[in-house]
ZATI-92361 format. One record per residue: residue in three letters; x, y, z of N, C-alpha, C in turn. Coordinates in steps of 0.05 Angstrom, whole numbers, plus 5000, padded with zeros to 4 digits. Example, Ala and Ser with C-alpha at 12.3 -4.5 7.8 and 13.67 -1.06 7.14 Angstrom:
<sites>
ALA526448865156524649105156526449345156/SER525749555142527349795143525850015157/
</sites>
This chain:
<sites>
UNK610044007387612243947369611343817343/UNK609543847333607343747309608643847285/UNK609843767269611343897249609144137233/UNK606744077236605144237225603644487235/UNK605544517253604544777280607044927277/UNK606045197262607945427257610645427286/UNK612745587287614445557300612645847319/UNK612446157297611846257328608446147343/UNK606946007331604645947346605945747365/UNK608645567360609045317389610445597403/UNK611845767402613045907412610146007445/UNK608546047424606646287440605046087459/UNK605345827454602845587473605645477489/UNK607545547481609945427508610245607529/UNK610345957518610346097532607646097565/UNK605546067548602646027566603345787582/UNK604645627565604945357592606345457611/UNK608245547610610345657628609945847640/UNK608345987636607746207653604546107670/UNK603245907665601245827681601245607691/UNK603545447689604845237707602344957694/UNK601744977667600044797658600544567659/UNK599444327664600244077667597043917651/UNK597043707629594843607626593943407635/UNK590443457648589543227651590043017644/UNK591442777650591042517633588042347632/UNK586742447662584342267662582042417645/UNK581342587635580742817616581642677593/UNK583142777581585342657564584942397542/UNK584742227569583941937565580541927549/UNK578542067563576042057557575342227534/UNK577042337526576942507492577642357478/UNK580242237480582042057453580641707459/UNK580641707485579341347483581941267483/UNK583441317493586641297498588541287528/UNK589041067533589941097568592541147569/UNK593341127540597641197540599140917555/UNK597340657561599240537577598540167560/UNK600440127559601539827544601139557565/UNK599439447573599639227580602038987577/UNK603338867597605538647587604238417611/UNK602738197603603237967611604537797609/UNK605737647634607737497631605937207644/UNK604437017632604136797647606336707667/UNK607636737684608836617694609036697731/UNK609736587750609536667781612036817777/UNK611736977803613737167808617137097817/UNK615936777824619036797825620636657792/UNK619036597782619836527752621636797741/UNK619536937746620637237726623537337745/UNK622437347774625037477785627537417790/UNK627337107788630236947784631536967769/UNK630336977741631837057727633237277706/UNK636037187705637237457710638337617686/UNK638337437659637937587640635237617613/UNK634337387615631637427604629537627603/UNK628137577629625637837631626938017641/UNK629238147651630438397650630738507630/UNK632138397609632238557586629638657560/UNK628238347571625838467550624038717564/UNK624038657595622138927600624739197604/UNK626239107597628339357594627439497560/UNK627239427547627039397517624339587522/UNK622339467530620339537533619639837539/UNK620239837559620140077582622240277564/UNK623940207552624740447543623840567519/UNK622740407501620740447474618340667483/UNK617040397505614840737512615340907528/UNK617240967546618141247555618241447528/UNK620141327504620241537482618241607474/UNK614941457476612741567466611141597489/UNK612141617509610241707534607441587536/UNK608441287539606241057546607440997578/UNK606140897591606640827615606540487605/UNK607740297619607239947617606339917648/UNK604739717641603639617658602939337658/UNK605339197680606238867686604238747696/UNK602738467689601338367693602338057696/UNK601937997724603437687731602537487741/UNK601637307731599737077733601736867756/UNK600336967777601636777799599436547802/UNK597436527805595636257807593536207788/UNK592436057789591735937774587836087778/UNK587736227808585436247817586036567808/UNK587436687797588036947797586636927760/UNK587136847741586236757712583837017711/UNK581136857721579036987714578737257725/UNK580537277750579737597754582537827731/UNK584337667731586737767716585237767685/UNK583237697671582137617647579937947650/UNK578437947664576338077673577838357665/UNK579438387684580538657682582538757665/UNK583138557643584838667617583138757597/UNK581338497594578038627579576138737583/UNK575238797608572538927608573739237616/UNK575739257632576539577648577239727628/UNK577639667601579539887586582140007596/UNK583539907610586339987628587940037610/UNK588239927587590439937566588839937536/UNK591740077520591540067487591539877477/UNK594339617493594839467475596839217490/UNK596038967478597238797507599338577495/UNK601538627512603738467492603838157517/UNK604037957504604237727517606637557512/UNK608537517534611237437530611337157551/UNK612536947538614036727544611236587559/UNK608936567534607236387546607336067543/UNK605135917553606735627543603235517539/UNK603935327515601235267508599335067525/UNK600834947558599134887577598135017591/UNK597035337576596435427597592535507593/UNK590235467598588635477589588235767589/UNK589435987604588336217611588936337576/UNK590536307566591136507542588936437519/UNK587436167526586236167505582836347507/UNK583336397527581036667529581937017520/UNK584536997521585937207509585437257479/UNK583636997459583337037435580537207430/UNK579637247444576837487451577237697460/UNK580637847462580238117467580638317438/UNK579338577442578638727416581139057423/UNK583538937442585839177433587338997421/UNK588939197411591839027395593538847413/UNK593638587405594738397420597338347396/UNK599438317419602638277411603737987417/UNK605037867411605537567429608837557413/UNK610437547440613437427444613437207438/UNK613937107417614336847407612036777391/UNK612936507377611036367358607936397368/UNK606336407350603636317371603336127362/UNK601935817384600835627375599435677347/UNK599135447333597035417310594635417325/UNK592935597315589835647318589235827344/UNK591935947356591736127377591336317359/UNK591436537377592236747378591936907344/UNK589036827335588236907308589237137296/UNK588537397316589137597306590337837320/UNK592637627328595237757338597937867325/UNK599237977323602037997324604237877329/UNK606237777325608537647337611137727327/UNK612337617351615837717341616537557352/UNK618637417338620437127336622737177325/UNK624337037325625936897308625636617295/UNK627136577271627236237269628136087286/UNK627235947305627935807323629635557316/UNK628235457296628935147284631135197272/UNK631135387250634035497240636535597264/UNK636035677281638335817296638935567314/UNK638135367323638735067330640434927312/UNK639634937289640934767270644234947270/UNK643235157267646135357266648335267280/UNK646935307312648335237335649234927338/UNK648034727326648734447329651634447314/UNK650834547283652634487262655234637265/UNK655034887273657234977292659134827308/UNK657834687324659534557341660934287330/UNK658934227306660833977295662634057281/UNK662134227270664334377248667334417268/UNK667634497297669534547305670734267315/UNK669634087314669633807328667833677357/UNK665733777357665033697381663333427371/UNK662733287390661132947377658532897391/UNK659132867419656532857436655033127444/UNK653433227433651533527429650033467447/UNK649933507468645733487477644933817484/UNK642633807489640934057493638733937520/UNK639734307527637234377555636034547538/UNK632934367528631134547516629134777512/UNK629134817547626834927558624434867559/UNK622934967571620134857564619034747539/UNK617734597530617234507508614234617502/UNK613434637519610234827518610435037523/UNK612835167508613335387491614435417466/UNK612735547450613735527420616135487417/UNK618035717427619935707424622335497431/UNK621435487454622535257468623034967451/UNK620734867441619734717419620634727395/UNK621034977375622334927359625534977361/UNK626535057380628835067377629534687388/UNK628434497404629234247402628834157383/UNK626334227365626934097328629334077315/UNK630234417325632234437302634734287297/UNK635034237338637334097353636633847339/UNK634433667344634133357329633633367301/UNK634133587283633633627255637033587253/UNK639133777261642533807258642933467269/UNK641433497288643233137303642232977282/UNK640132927271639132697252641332677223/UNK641932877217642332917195645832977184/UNK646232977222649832867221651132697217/UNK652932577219654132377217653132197243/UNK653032357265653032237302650532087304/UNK648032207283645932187298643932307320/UNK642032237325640132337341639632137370/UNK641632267394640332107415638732227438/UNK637032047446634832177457635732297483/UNK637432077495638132137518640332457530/UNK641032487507641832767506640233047499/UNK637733017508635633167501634833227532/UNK634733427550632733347563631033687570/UNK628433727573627333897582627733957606/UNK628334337605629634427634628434727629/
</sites>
């Protein structure tokens, strides 16, 4: 379907498929282009992290999985349940060639394993901020975190609310982290103030 492949020549190579029940090698395939068709997704996190919950990592690997079905990539989930799992889970993202390209979602910066992730040579993607001095020559997709806090604080004073606190989430996650800025950036800068005790990490 190459825009640049006459109509009756796709005509005449569809016909041959169909009449010889052709199906292509992928492992073939793979060793011509240097291409495995399949997307790596690590998730630092144990399995019951990811599977508890019930709208987060469903929808991002929903997102996912349906992007590369349209380009006929396979994904392939990678889940850091211990801590003794790191070096062989490290080994086999880098040295096997298993994948094109490795997206890394909802990491947290206590984690020492990602910082060996700054030595791989496919395209690396990262869900959220990356620490400063991570993740050199990566990719990322975010939002303003700090801004969409402040949003949400000032929002609520605007309708009358007084006592604001925030469940931050992890804080050794970017995100996590700047969105409590933004929360003690709106509280500082209200009339109410900034109390601590209405802060707490969850």
């Amino acid at each position: 379907n190459h825009p640049h492949v006459k109509a009756p020549t796709r005509e005449r190579v569809l016909q041959v498929i169909a009449d010889e029940g052709y199906s292509p090698n992928l492992a073939a395939r793979a060793l011509v282009t240097r291409r495995m068709q399949t997307v790596g997704i690590l998730i630092p996190h144990t399995f019951t992290t990811i599977f508890a919950d019930q709208y987060y990592f469903p929808e991002l690997l929903h997102g996912m999985a349906q992007i590369a079905n349209q380009r006929d990539y396979a994904i392939m989930i990678w889940v850091e349940d211990t801590q003794s799992d790191q070096q062989r889970l490290y080994e086999r993202i880098v040295k096997h060639h298993m994948m094109d390209g490795l997206i890394v979602a909802s990491y947290t910066t206590r984690n020492p394993f990602l910082k060996m992730l700054d030595t791989v040579t496919i395209p690396l993607v990262i869900v959220e901020r990356p620490e400063q001095g991570l993740f050199k020559h990566a990719s990322f997709v975010t939002v303003d975190n700090v801004q969409a806090a402040m949003d949400a604080v000032n929002h609520l004073i605007r309708i009358g609310y007084q006592r604001i606190g925030t469940l931050t989430g992890e804080l050794a996650n970017p995100d996590g982290y700047d969105r409590y800025i933004g929360y003690q950036q709106a509280m500082r800068t209200s009339r109410f103030g900034y109390d601590s005790r209405l802060a707490i990490e969850g």
